[in-house]
C-alpha positions as MATLAB code, in Angstrom:
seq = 'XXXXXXXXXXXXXXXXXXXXXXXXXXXXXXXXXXXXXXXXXXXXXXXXXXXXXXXXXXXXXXXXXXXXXXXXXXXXXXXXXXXXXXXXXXXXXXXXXXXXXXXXXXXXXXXXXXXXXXXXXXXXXXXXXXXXXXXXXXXXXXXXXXXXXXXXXXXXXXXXXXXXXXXXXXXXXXXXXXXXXXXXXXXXX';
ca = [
     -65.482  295.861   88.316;
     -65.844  291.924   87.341;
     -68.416  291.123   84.842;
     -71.540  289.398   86.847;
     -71.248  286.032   84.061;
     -68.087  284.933   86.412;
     -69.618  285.735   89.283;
     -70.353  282.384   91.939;
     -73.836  282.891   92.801;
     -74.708  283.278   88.778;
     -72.017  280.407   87.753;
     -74.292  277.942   90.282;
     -77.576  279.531   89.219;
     -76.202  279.164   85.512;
     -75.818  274.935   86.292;
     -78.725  274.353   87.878;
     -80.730  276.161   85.520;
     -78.676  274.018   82.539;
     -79.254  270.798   84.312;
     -83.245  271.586   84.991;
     -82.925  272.416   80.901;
     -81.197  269.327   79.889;
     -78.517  271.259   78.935;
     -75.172  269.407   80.634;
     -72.603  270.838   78.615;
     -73.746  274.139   79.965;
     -73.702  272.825   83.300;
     -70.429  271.454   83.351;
     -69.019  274.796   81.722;
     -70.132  276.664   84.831;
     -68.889  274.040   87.365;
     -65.630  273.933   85.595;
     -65.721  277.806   85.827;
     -66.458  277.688   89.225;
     -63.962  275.532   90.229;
     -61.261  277.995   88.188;
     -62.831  280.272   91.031;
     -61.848  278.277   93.614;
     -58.513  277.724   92.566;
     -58.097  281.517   92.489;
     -58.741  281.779   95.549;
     -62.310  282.928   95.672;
     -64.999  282.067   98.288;
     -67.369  280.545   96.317;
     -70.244  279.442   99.116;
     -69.296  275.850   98.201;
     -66.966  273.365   98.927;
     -64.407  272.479   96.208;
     -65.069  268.566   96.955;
     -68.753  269.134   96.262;
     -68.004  271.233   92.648;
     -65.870  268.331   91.797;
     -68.418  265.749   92.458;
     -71.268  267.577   90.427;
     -68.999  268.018   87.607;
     -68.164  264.361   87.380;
     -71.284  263.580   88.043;
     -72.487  265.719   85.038;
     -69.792  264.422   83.077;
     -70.280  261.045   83.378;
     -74.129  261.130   82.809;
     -73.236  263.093   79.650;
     -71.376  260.804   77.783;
     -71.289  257.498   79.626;
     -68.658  255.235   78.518;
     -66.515  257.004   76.609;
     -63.285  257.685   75.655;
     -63.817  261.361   76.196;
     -65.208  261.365   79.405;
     -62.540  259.432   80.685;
     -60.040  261.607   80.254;
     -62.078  264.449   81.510;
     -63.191  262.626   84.450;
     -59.132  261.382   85.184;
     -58.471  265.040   84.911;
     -60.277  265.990   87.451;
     -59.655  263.095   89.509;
     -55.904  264.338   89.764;
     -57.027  267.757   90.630;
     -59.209  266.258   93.701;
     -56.116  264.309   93.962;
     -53.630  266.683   94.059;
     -55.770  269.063   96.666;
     -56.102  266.177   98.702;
     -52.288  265.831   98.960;
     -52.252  269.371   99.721;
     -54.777  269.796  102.563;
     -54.981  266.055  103.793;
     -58.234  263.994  103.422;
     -60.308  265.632  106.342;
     -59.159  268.826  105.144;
     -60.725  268.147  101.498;
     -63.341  265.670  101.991;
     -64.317  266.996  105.135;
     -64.185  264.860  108.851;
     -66.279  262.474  110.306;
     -69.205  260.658  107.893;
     -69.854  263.031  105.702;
     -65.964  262.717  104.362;
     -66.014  258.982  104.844;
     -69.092  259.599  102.373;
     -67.759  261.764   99.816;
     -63.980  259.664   99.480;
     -66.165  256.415   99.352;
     -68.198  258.097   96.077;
     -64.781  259.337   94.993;
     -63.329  255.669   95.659;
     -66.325  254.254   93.823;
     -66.228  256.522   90.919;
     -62.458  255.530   89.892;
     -63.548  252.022   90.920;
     -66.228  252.126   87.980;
     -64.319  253.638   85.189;
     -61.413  251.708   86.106;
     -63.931  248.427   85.678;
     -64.779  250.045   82.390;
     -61.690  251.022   80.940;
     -60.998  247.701   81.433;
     -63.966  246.622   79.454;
     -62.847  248.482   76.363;
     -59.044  247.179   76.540;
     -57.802  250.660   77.748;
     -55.196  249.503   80.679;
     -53.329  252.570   80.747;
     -56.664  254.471   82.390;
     -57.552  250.778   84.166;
     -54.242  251.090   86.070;
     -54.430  254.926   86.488;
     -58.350  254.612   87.850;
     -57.554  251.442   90.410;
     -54.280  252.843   91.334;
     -56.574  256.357   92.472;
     -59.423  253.901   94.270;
     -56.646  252.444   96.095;
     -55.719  255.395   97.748;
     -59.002  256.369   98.579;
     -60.408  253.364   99.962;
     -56.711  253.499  102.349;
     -57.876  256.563  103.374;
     -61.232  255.089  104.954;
     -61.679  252.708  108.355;
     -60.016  249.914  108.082;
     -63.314  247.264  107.588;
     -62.532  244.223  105.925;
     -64.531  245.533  102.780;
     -62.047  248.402  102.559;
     -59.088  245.975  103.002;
     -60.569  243.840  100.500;
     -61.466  246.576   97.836;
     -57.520  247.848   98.379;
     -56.179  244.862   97.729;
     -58.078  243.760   94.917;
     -57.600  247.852   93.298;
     -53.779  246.772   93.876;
     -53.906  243.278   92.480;
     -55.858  244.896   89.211;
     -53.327  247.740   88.769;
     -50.403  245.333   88.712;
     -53.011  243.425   86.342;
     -53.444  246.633   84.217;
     -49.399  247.024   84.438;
     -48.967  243.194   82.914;
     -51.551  244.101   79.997;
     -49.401  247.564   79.282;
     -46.467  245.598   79.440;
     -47.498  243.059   76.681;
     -48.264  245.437   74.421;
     -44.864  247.488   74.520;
     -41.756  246.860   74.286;
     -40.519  248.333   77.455;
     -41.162  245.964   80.019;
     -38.494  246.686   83.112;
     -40.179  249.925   84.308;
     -43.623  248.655   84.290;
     -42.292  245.424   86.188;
     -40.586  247.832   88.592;
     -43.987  249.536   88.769;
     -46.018  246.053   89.344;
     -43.929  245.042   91.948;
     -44.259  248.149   93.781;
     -48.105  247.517   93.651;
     -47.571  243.949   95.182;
     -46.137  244.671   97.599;
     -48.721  247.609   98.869;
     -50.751  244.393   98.294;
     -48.332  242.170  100.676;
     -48.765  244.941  103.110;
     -52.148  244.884  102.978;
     -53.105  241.085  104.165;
];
């Protein structure tokens, strides 16, 4: 018999009760739990999309700005990123507005730590972020906003790239990279 502390309905009663405490480590320890669930193959009662956005939610309300919650938020980024590849963005996000609304706050949330990674110097994550909200915001209609906030994620990773690549030595594979990104941008226009 499983132990009723990994069980879905507690794990979600465990982070809202956390969050209603103020407690958002605890929260995020039982979405993260839940979404180990999920990736096991349970039936949770909740859409992996929506775990993921709670959690970064939680995560970036926790500790705003930081180095730390960068790398947790990237890292579960790529997992929503990977899935996506996997079941297709309908499949993940969901179909009609409601997934045009939850890959626009995805889109928006890379947008924003890509702006502040950026901020703090840090162009590895500012290229890693933009390259993410470029993919997201090509996933939506085609409006001229989306078209415009593609091509400017594009022109700021190969930005990001150029940054990277004045700080190392090793400049041909980030050039190689760079031009990739323009021309995504070419395309684009």
């Amino acid at each position: 018999m499983a132990c009723c502390d990994f069980e879905p309905e507690y794990l979600t009663l465990a982070a809202h009760e956390a969050i209603a405490s103020n407690s958002n480590s605890t929260a995020v320890a039982a979405l993260s739990r839940t979404l180990s669930l999920i990736a096991s193959g349970r039936d949770v009662g909740t859409k992996e999309v929506v775990v993921l956005r709670n959690l970064i939610n939680l995560i970036l309300s926790t500790q705003e700005g930081s180095l730390v919650s960068q790398e947790e938020v990237l890292k579960y980024l790529k997992q929503a990123q990977s899935h996506i590849s996997e079941q297709g963005y309908a499949g993940f996000f969901g179909a009609g507005s409601m997934g045009e609304r939850e890959t626009t706050w995805f889109a928006g949330v890379c947008w924003n730590q890509a702006l502040a990674a950026a901020r703090c110097q840090d162009w590895k994550h500012c290229f890693q972020f933009h390259a993410m909200s470029s993919e997201l915001y090509a996933s939506l209609p085609e409006t001229a906003e989306n078209l415009g906030k593609i091509q400017t994620s594009l022109l700021l990773c190969v930005a990001a790239l150029l940054a990277i690549d004045s700080s190392t030595d090793h400049a041909s594979e980030s050039l190689k990279v760079a031009s990739a990104y323009m021309e995504k941008c070419r395309k684009v226009c």
